[in-house]
N, C-alpha and C positions, 0 to 999 in steps of 0.2 A: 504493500500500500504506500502510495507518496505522502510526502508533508501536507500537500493542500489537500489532499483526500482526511488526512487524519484532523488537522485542524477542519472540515465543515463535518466531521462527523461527531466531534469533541464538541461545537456549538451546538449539532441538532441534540444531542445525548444531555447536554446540561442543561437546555431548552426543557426537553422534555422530562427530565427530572423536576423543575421548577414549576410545569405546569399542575394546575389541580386536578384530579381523576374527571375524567369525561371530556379533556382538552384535547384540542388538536393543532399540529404545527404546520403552518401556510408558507408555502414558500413565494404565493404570489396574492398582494402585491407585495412581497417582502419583506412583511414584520408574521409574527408567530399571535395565533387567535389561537382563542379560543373557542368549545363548541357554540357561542353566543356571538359570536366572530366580533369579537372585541381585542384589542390589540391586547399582548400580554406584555406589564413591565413588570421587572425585580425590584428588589426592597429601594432601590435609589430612584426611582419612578421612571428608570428608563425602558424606552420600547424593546424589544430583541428584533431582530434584522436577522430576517435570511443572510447565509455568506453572498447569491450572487447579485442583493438586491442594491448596490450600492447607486444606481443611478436611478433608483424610484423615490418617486415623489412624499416628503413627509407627511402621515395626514393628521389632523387635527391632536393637540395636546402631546404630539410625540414631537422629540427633539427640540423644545423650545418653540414649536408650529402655533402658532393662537393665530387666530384668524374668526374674533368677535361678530363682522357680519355674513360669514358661512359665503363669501365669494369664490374661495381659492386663492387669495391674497393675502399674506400671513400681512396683522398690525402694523410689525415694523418696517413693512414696503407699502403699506395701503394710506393714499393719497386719500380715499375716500371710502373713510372707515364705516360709514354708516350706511351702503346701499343697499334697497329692500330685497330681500330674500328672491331668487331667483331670476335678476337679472345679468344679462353677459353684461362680461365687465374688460378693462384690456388690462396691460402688462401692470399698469400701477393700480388696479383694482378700482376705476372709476368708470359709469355706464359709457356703454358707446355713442359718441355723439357724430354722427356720420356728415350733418352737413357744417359742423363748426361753429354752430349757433350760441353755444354755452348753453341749448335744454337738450337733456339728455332723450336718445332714440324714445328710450319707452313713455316720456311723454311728452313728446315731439308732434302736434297736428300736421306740421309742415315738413319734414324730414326731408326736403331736396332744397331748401332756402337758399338766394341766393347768395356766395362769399361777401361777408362783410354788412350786409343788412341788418336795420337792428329789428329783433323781434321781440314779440311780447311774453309771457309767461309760457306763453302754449306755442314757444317756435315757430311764427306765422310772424311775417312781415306785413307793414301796415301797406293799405290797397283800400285810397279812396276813393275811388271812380268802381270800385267793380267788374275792374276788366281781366282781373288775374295777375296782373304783371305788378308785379309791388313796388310803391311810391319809387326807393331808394334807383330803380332805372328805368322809373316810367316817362318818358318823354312826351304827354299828353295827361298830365290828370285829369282833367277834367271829361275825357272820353265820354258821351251819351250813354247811358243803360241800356245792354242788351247789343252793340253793336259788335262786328268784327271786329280786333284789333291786331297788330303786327308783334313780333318778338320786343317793340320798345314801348309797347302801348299806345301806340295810333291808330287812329281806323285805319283798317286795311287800305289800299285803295289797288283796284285791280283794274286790269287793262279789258278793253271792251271790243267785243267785234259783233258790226251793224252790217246784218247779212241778208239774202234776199229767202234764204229761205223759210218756209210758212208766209209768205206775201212777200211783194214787190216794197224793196227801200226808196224805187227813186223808179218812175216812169217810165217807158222804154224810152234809151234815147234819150235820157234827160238826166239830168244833173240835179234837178228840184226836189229837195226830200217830201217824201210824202206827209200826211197825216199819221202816219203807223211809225212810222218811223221817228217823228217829233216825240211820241206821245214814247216809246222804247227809250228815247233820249233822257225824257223829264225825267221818268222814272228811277234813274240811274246819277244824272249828273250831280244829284246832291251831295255823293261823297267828293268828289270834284272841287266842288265851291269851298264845302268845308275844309278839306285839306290846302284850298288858295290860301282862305283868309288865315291858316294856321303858318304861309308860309313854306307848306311841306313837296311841294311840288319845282322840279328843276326843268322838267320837260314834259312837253304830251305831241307824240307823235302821229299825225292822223297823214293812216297808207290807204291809198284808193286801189283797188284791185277789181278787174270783166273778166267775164268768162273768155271762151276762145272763140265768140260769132264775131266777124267782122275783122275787117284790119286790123292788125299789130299796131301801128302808128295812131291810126284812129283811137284804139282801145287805151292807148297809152293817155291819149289828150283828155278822153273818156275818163278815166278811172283818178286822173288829177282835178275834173272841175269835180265831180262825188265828193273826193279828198277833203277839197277845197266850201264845199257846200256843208258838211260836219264839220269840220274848222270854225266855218262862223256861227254856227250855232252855238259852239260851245262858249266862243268868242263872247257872243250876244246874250250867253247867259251867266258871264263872269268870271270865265277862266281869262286871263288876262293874252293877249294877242302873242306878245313878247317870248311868250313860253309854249307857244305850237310853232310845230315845223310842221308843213304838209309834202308830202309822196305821194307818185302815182307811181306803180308798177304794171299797168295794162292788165296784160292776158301771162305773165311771165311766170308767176309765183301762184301755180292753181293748188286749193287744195283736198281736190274731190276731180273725178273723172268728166272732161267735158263733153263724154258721149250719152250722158243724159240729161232730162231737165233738172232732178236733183242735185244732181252734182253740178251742173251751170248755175245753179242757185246760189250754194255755198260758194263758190269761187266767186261771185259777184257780193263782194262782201268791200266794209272800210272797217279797217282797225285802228280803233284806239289805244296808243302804246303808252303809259305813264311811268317816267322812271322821279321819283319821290328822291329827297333833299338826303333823306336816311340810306336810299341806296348809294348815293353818291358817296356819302361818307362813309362806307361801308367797304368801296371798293379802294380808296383812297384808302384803308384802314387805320382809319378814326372812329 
């Protein structure tokens, strides 16, 4: 038999001597229970250790181990000696707080908050408008109730295409918006107006596009007075002139088949392009 054989047989044997009738010796997790499977110490209040347990963890009241609020974080490494029963906790024994807010995950309402925001009791940034995006990077407080907003808290504003199909936008041949087409304008241009007077518009692009009946040439001159006829209206209803460019692209840019009426329909469309004061800055990154 070797030396290390005799010494772990000489600990299980004095172990097992020291235990009371009905005990039993554990080698895992590496201290010696009892059949109550309670750790067993000798007269100096120390645990007994398995021989090959030296790299297990000490548990509670062995080796100097106190650890008052039952986290796994012995007292004298615990930053945060008092948290309630059953919450993870990290290296220095304090709840996890995942977005860095100072309230901890488990009572966190807001638990993705953004870096540096201040929040209230219950993790949640303040958001007076109601838009979601909270005050500390909203660029719009005062946002209306209930509308779309952008990642900075703005009404969205989305680009528009005034198109022929379900009805004719402009008469055959003609340039002149119709009635249908006005009434599709109003209905929309309000985000428009309200992003002017906020300032938040750098451009609005209106492309004039025909199908493919008739000359190229033609279609081209075509699809710029269209352009050109949404231009003023938006003009006329307080987008500021300064900030439309107008395009015609003719018959060149189709985007549906010109071998039916459906598809001549859509291709006979004007889009409105709007790139916003926030995308500029965006790309410029600012």
């Amino acid at each position: 038999m070797t030396s290390a054989m005799r010494v772990v047989s000489t600990v299980v044997l004095a172990v097992s001597c020291l235990l009371p009738a009905g005990t039993a010796l554990a080698a895992v997790p590496g201290y010696a229970r009892d059949s109550q499977e309670a750790v067993f110490k000798n007269a100096y209040g120390e645990c007994w250790r398995a021989p090959e347990s030296s790299a297990v963890k000490p548990v509670p009241a062995c080796e100097g181990f106190v650890d008052s609020d039952g986290d796994g974080v012995p007292d004298d490494r615990d930053r945060c000696p008092d948290t309630p029963k059953g919450i993870v906790v990290d290296a220095d024994g304090c709840p996890l707080d995942t977005d860095g807010d100072g309230v901890p995950d488990f009572r966190d309402r807001c638990p993705d908050t953004v870096q540096n925001c201040p929040v209230d009791e219950n993790g949640c940034a303040a958001d007076s408008d109601g838009d979601g995006v909270p005050d500390c990077i909203d660029k719009c407080l005062d946002s209306p109730r209930g509308i779309k907003v952008d990642q900075r808290g703005c009404e969205l504003v989305e680009d528009m295409v005034l198109t022929g199909l379900g009805g004719p936008n402009f008469a055959f041949d003609s340039a002149a918006l119709t009635d249908k087409a006005k009434s599709w304008l109003d209905e929309r241009i309000g985000t428009y107006q309200r992003a002017v007077q906020k300032d938040r518009i750098a451009q609005v692009r209106v492309i004039g596009h025909t199908d493919s009946r008739g000359a190229e040439a033609y279609n081209l001159v075509l699809s710029e007075r269209r352009a050109n006829a949404v231009a003023r209206y938006l003009v006329d209803n307080g987008i500021p002139a300064k900030l439309v460019v107008v395009e015609g692209k003719g018959e060149s840019v189709p985007v549906a088949s010109n071998d039916t009426e459906e598809g001549r329909a859509r291709n006979r469309r004007v889009e409105i392009d709007v790139t916003t004061v926030g995308e500029v800055e965006r790309a410029r990154g600012n």
